[in-house]
SETOR-668075 format. One record per residue: residue number from 0; residue in three letters; x, y, z of N, C-alpha, C in turn. Coordinates in Angstrom, 3 decimals, always signed. Each point is the difference from the previous one (the first is absolute). Layout:
BEGIN
MARKE  num  residu       n_x       n_y       n_z      ca_x      ca_y      ca_z       c_x       c_y       c_z
MARKE  NUM     ALA         X         Y         Z         X         Y         Z         X         Y         Z
...
This chain:
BEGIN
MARKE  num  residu       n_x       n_y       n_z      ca_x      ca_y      ca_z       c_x       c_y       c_z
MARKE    0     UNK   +97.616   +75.565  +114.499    -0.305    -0.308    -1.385    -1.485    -0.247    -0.226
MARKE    1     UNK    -0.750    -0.120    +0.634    -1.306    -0.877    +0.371    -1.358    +1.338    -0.629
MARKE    2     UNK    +0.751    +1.076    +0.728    -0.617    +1.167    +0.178    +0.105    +0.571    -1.578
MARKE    3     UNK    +1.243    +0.027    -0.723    +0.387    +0.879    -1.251    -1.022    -1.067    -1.075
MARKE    4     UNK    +0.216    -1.496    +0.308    -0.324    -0.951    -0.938    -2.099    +0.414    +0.122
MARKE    5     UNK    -0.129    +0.136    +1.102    -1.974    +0.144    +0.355    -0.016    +1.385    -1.147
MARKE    6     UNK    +0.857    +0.844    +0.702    -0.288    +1.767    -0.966    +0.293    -0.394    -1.761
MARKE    7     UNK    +0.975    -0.861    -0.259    -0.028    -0.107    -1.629    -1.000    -0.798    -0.596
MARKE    8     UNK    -0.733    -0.927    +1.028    -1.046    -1.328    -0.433    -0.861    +1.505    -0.361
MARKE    9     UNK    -0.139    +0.665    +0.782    -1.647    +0.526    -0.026    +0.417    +1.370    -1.259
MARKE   10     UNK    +0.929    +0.616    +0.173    +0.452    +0.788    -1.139    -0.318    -0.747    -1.641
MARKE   11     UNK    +0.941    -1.501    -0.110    -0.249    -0.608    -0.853    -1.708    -0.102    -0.838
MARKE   12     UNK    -1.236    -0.405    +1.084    -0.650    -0.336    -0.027    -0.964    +1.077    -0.274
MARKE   13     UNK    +0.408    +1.147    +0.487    -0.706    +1.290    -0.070    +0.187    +0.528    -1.885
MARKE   14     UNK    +1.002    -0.088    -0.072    +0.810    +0.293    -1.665    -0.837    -0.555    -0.771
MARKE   15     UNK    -0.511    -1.326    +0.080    -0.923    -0.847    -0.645    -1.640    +0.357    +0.204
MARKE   16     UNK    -0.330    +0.396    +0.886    -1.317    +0.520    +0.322    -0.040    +1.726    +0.369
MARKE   17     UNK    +0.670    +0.334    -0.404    -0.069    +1.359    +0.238    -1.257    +1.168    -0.659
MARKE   18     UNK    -1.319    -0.849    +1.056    -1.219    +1.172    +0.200    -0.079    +0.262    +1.180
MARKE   19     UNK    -1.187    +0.847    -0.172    -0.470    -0.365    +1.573    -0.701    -0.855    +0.838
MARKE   20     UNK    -1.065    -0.685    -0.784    -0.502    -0.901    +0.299    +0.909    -1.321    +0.887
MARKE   21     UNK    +1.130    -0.166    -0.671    +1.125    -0.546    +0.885    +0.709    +0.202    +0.740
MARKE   22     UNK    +0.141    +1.301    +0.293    +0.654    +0.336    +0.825    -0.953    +0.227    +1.588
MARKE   23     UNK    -1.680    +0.219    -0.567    -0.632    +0.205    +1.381    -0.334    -1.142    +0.586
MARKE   24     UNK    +0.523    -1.454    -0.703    -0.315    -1.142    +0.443    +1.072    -0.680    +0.530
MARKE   25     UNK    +1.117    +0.251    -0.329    +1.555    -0.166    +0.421    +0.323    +1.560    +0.806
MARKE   26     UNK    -0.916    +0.660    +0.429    +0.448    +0.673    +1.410    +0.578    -0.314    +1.179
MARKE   27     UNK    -0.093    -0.747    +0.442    +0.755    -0.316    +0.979    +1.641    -1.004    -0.486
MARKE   28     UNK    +0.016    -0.377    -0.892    +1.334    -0.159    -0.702    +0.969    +1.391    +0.171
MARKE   29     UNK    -0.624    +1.255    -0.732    +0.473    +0.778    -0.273    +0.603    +0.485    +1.531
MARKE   30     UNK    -0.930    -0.040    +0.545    +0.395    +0.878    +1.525    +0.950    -1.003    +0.862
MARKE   31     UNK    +0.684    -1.170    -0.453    +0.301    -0.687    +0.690    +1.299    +0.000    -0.614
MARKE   32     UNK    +0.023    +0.307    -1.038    +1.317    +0.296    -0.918    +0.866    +1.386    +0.116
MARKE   33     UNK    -0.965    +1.091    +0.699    +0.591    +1.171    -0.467    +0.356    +0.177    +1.649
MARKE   34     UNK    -0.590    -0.243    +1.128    +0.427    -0.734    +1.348    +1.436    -0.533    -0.475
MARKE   35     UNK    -0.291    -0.961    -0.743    +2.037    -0.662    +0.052    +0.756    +1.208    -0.537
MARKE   36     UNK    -0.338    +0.495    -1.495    +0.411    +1.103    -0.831    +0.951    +1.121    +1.447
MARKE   37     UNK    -1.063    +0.343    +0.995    +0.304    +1.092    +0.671    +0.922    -0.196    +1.028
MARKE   38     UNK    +0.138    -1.664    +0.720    +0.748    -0.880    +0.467    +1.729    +0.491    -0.622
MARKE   39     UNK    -0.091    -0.379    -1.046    +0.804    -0.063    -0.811    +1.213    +1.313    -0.324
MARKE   40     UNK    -1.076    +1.219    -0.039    +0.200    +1.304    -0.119    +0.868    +0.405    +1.388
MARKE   41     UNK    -0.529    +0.194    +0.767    -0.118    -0.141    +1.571    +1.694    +0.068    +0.330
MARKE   42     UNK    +0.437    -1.517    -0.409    +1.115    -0.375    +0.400    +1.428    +0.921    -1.478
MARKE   43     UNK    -0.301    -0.104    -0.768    +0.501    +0.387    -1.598    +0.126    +1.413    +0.921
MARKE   44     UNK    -1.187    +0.802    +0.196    +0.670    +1.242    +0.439    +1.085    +0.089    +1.049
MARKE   45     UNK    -0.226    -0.961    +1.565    +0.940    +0.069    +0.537    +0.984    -0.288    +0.122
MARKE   46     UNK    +0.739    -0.852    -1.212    +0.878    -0.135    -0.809    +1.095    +1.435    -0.640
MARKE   47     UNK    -0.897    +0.553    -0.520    +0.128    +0.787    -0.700    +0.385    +1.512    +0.994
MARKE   48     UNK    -0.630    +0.046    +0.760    +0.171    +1.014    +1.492    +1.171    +0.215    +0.576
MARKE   49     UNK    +0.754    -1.424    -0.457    +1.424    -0.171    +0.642    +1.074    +0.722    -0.489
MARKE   50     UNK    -0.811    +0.357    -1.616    +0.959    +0.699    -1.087    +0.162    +1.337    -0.330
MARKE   51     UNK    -1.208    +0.762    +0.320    -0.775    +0.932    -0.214    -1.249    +0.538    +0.929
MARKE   52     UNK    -0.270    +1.532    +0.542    -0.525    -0.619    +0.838    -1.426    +0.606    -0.677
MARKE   53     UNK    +0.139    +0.442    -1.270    -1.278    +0.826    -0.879    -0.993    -1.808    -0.116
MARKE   54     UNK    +0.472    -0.821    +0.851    -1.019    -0.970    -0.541    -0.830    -0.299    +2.123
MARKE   55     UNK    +0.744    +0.405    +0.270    -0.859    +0.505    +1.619    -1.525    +0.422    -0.046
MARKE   56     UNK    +0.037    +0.764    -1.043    -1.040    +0.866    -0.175    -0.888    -0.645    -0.203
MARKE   57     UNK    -0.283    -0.962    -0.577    -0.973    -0.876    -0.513    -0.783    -1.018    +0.498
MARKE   58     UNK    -1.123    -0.636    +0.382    -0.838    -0.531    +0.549    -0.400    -1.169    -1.556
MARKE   59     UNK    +0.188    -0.977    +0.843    -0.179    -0.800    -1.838    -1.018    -0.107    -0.725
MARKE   60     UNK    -1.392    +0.559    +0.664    -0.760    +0.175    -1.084    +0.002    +1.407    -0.805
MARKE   61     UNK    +1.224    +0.792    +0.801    -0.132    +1.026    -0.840    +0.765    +0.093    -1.611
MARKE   62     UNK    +0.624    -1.430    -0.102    +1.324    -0.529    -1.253    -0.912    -0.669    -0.593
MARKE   63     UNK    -1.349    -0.303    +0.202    -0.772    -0.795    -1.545    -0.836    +0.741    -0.533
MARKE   64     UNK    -0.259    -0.835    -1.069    -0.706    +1.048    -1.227    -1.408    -0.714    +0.332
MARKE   65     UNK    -1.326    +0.691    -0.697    -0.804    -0.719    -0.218    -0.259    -1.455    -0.784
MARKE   66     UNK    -0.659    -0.781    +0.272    +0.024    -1.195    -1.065    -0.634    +0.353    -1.353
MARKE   67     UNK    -1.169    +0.729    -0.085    -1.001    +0.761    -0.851    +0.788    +0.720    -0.520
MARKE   68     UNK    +0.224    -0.042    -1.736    +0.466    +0.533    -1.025    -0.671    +1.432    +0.051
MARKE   69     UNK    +0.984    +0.826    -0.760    -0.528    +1.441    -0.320    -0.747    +0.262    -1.275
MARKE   70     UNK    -1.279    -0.413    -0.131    -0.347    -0.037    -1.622    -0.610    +1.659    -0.439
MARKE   71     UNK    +0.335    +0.683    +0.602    -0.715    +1.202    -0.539    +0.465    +0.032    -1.403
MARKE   72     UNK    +1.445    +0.041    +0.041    +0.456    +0.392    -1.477    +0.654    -1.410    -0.203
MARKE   73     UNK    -0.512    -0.901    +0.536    +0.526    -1.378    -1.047    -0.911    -0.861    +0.522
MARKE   74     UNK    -1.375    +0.212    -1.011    -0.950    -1.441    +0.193    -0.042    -0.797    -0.471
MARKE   75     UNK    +1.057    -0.614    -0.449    +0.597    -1.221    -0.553    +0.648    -0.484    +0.602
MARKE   76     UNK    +0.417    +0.459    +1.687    +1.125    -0.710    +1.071    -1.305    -0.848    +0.409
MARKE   77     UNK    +0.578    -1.339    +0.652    -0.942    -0.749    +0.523    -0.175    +0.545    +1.484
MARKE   78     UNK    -1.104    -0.187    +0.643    -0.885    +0.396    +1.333    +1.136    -0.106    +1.030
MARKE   79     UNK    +0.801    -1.301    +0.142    +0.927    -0.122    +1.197    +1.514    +0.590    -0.899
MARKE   80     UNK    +0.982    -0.029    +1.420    +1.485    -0.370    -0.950    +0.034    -1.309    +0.242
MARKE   81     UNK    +1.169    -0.434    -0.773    +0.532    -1.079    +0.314    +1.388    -0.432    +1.167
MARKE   82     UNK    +0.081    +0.677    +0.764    +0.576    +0.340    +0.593    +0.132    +0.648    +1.408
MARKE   83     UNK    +0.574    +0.239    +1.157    -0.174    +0.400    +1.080    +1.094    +0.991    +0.066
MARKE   84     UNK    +0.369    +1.100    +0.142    +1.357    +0.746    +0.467    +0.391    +0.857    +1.103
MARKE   85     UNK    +1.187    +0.283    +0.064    +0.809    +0.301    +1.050    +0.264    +1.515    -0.844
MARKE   86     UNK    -0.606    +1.188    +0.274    +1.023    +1.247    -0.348    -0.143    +0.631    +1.354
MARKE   87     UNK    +0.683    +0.405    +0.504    +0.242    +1.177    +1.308    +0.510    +1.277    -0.298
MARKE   88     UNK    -0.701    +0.550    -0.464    +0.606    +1.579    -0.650    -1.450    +0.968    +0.903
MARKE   89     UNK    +0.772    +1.096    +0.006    -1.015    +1.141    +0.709    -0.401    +0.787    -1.549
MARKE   90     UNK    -1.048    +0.855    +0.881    -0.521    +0.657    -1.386    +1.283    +1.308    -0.506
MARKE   91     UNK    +1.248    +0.235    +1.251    +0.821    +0.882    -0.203    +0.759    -0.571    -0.744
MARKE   92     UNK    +0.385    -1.682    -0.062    +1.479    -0.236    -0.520    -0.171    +0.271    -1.920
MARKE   93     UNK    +1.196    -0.185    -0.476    +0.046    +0.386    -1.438    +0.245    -1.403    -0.502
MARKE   94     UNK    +0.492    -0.535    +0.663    +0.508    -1.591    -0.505    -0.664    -1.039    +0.710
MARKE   95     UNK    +0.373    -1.297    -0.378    -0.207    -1.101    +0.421    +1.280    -0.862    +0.510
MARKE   96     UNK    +0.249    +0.092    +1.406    +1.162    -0.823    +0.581    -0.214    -1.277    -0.120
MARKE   97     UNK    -1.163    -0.668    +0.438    -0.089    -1.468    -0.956    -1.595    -0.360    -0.083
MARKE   98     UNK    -0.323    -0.376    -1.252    -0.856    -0.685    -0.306    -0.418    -1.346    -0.353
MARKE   99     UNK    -1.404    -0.486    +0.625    +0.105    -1.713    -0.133    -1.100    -0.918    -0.427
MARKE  100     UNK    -0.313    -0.023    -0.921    -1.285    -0.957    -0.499    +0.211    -1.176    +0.426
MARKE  101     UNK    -0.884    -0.798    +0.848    -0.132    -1.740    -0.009    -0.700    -0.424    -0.932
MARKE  102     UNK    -0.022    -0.416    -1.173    -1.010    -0.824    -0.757    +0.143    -1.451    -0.121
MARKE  103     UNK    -1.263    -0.577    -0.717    +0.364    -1.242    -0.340    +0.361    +0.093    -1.252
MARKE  104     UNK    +0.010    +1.193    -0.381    +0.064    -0.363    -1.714    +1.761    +0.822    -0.171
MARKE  105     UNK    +0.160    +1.160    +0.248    +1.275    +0.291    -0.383    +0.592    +1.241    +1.704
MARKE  106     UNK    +0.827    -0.204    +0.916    +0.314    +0.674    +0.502    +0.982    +1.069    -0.373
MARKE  107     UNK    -0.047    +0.854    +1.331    +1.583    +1.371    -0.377    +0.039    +0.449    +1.226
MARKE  108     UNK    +1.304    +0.071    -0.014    +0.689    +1.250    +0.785    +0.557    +1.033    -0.736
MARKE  109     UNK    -0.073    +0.680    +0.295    +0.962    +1.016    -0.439    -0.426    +1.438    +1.033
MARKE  110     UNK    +0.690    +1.158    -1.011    -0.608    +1.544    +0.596    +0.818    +1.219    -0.969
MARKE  111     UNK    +0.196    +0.814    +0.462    +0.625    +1.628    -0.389    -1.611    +0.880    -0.774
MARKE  112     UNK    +0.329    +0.478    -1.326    -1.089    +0.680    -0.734    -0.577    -0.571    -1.339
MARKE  113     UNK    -0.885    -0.206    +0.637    -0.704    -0.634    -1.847    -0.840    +1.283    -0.549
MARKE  114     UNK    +0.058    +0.650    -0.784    -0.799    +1.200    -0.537    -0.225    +0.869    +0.686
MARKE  115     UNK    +1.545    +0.495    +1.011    -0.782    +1.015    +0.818    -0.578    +1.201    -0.601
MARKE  116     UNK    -0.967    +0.859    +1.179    -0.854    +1.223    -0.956    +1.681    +1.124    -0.315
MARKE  117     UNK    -0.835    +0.964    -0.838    +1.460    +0.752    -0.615    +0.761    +0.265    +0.762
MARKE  118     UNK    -0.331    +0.830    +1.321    +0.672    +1.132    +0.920    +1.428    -1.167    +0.815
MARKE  119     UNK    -0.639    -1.369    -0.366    +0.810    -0.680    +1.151    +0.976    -0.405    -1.385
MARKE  120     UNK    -0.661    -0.377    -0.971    +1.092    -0.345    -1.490    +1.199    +1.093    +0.105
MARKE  121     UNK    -0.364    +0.915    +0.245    +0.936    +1.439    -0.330    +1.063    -0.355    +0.929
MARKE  122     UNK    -0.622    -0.016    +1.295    +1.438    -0.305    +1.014    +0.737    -1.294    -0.302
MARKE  123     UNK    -0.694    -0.978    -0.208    +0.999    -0.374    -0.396    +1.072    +0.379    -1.165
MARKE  124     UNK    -0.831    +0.318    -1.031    +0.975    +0.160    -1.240    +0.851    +1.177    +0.643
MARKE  125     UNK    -0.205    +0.825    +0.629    +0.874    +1.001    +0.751    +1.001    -0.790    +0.680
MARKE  126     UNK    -0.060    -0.700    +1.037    +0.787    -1.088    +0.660    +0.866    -0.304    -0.713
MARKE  127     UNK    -0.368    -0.678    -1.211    +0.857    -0.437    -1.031    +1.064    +0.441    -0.908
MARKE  128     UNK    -0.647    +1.563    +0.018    +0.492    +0.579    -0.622    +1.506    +0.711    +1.017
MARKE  129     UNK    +0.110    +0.183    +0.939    +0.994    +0.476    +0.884    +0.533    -1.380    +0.946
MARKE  130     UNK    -0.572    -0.862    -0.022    +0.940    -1.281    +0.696    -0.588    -1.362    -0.793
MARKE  131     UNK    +0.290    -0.237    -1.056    -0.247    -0.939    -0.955    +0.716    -1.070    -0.207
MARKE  132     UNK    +1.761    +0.214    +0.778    +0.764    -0.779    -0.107    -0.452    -0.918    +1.254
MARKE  133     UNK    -0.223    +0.796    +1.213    -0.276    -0.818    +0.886    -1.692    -0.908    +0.082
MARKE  134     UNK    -0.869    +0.574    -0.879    -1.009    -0.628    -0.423    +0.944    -1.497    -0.939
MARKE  135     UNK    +0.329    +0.069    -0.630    +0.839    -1.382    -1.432    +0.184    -0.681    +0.953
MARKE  136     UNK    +0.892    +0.719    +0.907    +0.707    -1.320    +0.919    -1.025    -0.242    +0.991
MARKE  137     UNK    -0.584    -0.048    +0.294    -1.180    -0.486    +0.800    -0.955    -1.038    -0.592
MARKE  138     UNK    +0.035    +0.301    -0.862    -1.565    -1.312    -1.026    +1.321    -0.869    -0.543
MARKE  139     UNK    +1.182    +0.225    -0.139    +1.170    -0.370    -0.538    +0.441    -1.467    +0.640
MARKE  140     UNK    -0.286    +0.646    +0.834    +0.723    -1.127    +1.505    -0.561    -1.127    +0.056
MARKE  141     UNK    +0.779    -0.889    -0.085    +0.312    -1.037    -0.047    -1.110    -1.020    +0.954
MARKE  142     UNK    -0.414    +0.239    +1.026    -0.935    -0.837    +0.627    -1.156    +0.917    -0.541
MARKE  143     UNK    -0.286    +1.027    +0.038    -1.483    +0.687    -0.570    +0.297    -1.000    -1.443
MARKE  144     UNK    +0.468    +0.270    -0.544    +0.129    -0.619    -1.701    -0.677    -1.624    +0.033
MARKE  145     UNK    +1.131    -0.971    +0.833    -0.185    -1.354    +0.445    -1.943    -0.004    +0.169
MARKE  146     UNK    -0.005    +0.666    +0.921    -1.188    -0.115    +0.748    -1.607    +0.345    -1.099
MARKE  147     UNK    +0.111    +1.077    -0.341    -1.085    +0.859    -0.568    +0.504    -0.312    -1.909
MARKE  148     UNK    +1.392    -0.201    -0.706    -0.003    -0.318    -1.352    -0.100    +1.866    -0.133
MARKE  149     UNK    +0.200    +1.368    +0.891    +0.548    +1.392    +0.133    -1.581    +0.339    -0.014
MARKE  150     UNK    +0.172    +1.417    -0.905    -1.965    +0.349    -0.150    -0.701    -0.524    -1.160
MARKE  151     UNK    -1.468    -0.279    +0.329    -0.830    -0.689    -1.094    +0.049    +0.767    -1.365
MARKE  152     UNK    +0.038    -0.565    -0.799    -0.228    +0.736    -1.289    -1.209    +0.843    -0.232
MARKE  153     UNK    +0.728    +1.377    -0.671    -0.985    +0.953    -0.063    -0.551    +0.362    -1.519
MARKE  154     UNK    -1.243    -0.766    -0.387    -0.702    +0.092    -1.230    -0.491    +1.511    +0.106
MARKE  155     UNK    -0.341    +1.025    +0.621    -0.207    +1.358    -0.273    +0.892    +0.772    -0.061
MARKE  156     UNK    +1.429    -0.334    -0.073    +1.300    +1.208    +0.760    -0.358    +0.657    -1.598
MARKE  157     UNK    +0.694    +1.266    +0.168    +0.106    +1.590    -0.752    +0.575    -0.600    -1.387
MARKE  158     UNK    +0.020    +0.005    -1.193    +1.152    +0.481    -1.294    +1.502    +0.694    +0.577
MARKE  159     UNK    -0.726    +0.773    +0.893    +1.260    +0.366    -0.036    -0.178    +1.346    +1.494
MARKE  160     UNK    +1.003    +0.414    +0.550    -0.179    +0.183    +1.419    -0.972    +1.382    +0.288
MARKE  161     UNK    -0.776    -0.072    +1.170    -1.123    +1.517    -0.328    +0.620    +1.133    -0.164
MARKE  162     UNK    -0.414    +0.922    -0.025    -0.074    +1.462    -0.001    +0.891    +0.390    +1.328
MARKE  163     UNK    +1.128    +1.173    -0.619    +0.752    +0.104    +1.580    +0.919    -1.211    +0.170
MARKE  164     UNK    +0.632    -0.517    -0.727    +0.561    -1.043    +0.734    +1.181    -0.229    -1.870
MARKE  165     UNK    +1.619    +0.004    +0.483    +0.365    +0.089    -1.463    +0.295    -1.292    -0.140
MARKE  166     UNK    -0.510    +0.004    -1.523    +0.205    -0.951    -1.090    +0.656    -1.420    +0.183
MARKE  167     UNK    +1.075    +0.929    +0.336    +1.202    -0.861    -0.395    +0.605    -0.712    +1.825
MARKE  168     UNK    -0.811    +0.252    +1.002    -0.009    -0.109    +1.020    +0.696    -1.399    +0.178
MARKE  169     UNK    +0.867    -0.041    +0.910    +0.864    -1.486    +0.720    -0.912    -1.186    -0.112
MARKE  170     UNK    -0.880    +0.818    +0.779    -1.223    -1.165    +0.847    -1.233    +0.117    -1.000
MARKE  171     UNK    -0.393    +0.547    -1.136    -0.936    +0.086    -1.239    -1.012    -0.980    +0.367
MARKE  172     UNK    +0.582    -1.594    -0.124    -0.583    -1.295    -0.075    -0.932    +0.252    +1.000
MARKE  173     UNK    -0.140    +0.198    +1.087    -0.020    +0.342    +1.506    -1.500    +1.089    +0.023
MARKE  174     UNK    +0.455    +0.870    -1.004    -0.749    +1.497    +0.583    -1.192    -0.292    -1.417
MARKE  175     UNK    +0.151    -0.976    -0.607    -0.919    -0.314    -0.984    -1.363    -0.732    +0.702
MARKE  176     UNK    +0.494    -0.348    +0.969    -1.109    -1.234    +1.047    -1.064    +0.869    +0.095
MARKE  177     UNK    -1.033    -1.044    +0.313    -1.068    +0.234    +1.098    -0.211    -0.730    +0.649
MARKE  178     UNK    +0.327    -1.326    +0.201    +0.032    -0.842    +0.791    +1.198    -0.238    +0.632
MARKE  179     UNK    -0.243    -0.206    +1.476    +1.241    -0.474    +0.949    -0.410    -1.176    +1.044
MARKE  180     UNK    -0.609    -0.860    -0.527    -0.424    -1.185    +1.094    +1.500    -1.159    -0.689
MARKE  181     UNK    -0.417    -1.102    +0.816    +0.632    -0.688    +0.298    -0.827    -1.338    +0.567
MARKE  182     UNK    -0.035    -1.210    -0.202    -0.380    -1.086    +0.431    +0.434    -1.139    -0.417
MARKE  183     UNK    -0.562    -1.518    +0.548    -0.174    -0.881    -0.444    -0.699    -1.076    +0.130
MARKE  184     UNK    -0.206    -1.351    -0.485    -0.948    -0.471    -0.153    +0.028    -1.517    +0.878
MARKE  185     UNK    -0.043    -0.108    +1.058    -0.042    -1.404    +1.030    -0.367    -1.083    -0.231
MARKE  186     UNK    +0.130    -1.154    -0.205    -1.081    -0.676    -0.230    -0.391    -0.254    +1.033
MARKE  187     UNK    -1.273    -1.014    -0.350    -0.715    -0.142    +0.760    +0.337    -0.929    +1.210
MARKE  188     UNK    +1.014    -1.133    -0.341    +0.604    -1.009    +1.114    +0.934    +0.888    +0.716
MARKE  189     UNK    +0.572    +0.818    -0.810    +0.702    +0.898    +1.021    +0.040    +0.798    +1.355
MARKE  190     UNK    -1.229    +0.403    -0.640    -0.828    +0.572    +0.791    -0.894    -0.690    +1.418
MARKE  191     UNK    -0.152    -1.088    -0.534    -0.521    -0.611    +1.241    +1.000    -0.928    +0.763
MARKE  192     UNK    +1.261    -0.119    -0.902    +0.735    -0.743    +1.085    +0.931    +0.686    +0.687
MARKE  193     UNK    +0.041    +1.367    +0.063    +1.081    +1.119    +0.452    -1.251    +0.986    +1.145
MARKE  194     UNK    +0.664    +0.489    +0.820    -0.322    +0.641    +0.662    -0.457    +1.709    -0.858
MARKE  195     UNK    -1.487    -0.045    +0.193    +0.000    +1.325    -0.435    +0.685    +1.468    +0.780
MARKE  196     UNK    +0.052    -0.222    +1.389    +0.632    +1.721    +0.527    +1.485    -0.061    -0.751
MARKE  197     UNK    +0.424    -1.269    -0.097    +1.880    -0.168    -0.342    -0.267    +0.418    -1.345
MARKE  198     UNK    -0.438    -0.202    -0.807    -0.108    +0.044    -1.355    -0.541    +1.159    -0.954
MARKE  199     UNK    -0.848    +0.694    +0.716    -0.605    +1.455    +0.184    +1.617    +0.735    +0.589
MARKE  200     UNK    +0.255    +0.053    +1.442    +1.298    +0.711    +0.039    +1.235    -0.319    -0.883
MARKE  201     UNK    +0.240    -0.863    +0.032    +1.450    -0.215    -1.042    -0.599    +0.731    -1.409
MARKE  202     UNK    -1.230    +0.145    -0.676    -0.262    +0.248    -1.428    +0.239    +2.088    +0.033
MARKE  203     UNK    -0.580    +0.405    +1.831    -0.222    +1.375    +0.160    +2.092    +0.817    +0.547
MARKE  204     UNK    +0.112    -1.025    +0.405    +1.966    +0.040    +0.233    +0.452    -0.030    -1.644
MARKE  205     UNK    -0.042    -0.541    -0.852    +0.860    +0.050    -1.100    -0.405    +1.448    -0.741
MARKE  206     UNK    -1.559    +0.505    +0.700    +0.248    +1.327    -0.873    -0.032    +0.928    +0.744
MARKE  207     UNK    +0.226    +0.104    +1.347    +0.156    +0.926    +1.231    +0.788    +1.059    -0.648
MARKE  208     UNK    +1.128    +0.344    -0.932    +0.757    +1.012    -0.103    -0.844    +0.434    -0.848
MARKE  209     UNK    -0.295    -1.054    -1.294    -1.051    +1.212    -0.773    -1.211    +0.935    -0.198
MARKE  210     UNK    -0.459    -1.115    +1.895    -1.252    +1.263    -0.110    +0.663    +1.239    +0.759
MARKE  211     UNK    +1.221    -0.194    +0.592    +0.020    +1.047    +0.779    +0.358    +1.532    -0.477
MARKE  212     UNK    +0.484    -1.036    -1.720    +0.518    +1.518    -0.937    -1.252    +0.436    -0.144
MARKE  213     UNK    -1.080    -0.525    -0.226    -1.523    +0.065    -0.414    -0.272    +1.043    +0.796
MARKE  214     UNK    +0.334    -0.811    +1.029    -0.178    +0.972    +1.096    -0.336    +2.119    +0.144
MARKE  215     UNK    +1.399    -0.671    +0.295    +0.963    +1.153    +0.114    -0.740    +1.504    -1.456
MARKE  216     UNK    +0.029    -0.448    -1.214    +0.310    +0.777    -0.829    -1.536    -0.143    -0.277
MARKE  217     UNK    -1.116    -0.135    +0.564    -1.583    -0.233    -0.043    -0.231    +1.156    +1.141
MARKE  218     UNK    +1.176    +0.181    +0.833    -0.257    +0.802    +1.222    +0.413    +1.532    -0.055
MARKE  219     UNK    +0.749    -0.173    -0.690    +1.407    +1.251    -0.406    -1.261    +1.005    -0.690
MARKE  220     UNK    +0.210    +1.259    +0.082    -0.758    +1.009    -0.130    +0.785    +0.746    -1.439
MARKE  221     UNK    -0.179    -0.766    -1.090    +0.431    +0.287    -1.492    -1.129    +1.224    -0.515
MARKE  222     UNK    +0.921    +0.574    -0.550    -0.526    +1.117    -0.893    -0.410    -0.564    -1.078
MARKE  223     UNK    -1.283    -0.822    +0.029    -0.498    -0.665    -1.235    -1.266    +0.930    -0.273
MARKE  224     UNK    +0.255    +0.197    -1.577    -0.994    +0.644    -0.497    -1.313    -0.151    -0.433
């Protein structure tokens, strides 16, 4: 606990001073935090190894992001994040099997597709479109549901379903998406009084079947146009 509580003091503290000037003076904070951060990672993956073995692959600094915001096209993000994370995805995968922000200010887990680019949208909506029932019952289910509250609400989905795809379709609701993530929101005592590898795997187990449809139909060689 000692370790998560040092990484949120200095996260916290960073949120509040977030230049640089503070951050090159609280350098060695930082490096002493992202040391635990990787600590942390380390074990979360070999956790996770037990389940899957696409998380073998990974070396834990290869699952964090930079701390340094992307301001090319948003210079209004502040200099740091607020935040430290956990994604382990290759530059091949299409999805996200699990994703993990530590903050002091708001954490998440979650994963699947948040805005994927078109070619991967298509397969899915293809997916959907030929096994849709077994897509329902999957986000359907009862511990995914419990767990995640099903998929996040999608403020961009279609009027009405694309091009190629009919109308009046079973699964419509479905093939209207563009979003397919899934998460939720920890708090913060939670978080530090629970074991992160347990809590990271149990969150990446409740949606193990749905990435695997993700999977599967991200892989499948569709005649998408």
């Amino acid at each position: 606990m000692e370790k998560k509580k040092y990484i949120l003091e200095f996260l916290k503290d960073l949120t509040q001073n977030n230049n640089k000037e503070w951050m090159e003076a609280n350098k060695n904070r930082y490096q002493t935090a992202k040391r635990y951060w990787l600590e942390e990672v380390e074990d979360i993956l070999s956790a996770l190894s037990e389940h899957d073995e696409h998380f073998t692959m990974f070396e834990p600094k290869d699952t964090v992001m930079r701390i340094n915001n992307n301001r090319m096209f948003n210079p209004n993000f502040p200099i740091y994040k607020d935040h430290f994370a956990f994604s382990p995805m290759l530059k091949t995968d299409t999805y996200s099997r699990i994703f993990f922000t530590f903050s002091a200010h708001e954490s998440m887990i979650g994963g699947g597709l948040h805005r994927p680019p078109k070619e991967i949208l298509e397969k899915i909506r293809k997916g959907i479109d030929q096994n849709g029932s077994e897509f329902e019952k999957l986000i359907r289910d009862e511990d995914f549901v419990a767990y995640y509250g099903g998929l996040k609400r999608d403020d961009q989905e279609l009027k009405s379903v694309s091009r190629g795809f009919d109308k009046e379709h079973p699964h419509r609701e479905l093939l209207r998406r563009k979003n397919f993530s899934y998460s939720i929101t920890p708090s913060t005592e939670k978080l530090l009084n629970l074991d992160l590898p347990d809590l990271i795997t149990e969150a990446f187990l409740k949606s193990k079947k749905v990435g695997e449809f993700f999977q599967r139909v991200t892989s499948y060689k569709w005649d998408v146009q």
